[in-house]
C-alpha positions in Angstrom: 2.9 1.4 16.6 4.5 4.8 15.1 5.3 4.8 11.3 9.0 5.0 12.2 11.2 3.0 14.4 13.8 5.3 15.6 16.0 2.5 17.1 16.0 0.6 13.7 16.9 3.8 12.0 20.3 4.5 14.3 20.8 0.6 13.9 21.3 1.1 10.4 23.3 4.4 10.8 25.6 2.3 13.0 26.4 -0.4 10.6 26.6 1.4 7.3 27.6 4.8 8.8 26.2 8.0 9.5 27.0 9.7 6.5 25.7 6.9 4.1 22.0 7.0 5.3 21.2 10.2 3.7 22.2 8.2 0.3 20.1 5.4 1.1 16.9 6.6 2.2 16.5 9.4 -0.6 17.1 6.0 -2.6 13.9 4.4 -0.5 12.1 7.2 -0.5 12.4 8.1 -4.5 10.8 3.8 -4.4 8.1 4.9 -2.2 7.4 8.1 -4.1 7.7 5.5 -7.7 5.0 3.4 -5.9 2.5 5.5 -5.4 2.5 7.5 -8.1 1.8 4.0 -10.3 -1.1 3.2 -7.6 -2.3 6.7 -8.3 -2.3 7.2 -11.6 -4.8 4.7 -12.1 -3.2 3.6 -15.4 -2.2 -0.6 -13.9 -3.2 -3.2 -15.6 -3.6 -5.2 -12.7 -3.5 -3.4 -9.4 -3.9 -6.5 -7.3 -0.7 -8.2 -9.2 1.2 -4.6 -8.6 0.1 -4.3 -5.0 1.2 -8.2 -4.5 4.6 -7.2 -6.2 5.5 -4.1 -4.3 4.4 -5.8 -1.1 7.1 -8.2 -1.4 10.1 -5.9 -2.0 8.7 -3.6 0.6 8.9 -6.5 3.7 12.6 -6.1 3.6 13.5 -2.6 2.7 10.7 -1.0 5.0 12.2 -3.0 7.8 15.6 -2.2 6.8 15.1 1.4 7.1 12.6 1.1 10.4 9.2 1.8 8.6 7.4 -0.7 10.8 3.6 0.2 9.7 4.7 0.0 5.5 6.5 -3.3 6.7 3.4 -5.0 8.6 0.9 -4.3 5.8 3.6 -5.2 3.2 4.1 -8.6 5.1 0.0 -8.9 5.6 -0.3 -8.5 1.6 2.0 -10.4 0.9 0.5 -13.4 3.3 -2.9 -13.0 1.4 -1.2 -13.5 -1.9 0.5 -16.3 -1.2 -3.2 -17.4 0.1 -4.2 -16.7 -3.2 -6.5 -13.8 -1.8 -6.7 -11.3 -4.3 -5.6 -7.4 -3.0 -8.8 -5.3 -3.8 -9.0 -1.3 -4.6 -9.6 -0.8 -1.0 -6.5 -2.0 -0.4 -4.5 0.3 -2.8 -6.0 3.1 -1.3 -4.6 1.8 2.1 -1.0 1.4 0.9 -1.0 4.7 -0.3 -2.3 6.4 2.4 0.6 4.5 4.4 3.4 5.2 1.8 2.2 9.1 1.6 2.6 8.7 5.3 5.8 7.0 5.8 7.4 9.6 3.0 6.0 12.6 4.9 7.7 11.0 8.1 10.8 10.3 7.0 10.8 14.1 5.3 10.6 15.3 8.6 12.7 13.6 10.4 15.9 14.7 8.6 14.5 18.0 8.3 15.3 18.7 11.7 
């Protein structure tokens, strides 16, 4: 599975228009960026409760904008949670790889 899905992407351009995506994902992105610095900076309270959090909001707006990897492990995080399966270090580590990723991605896709 790649980290974006370009049909999802000109889906979205289609029904909120062309000119309006560059608006919305510098929105997403500047979310993804805000994640990852908090899982980075190593300052959370409770990573596992922040993880759980951001995994929620992430199911939609990573499938709204086609970021099918950042929306399968938000949805499997947020499936342990709701198990009551506590997200561990090794986990945080995982997201942000994937957000760092998914960030890069996008970056260079409008680039070109």
């Amino acid at each position: 599975m790649s980290l974006l899905n370009q049909n999802k992407i000109n889906e979205l351009a289609g029904e909120i228009g062309e000119e309006n995506v560059p608006v919305l994902l510098d929105i997403f992105l500047g979310e993804l960026a805000g994640y990852n610095e908090q899982l980075s900076s190593g300052q959370l309270e409770d990573t596992s409760q922040y993880l759980a959090e951001i995994s929620h909001a992430l199911k939609s707006s990573a499938a709204s904008f086609g970021a099918d990897q950042l929306c399968e492990l938000a949805v499997s995080f947020d499936s342990r949670v709701k198990q009551k399966v506590l997200l561990t270090d090794i986990d945080s580590s995982e997201m942000q790889n994937l957000l760092n990723q998914t960030f890069v991605e996008y970056q260079n896709l409008f680039k070109s």
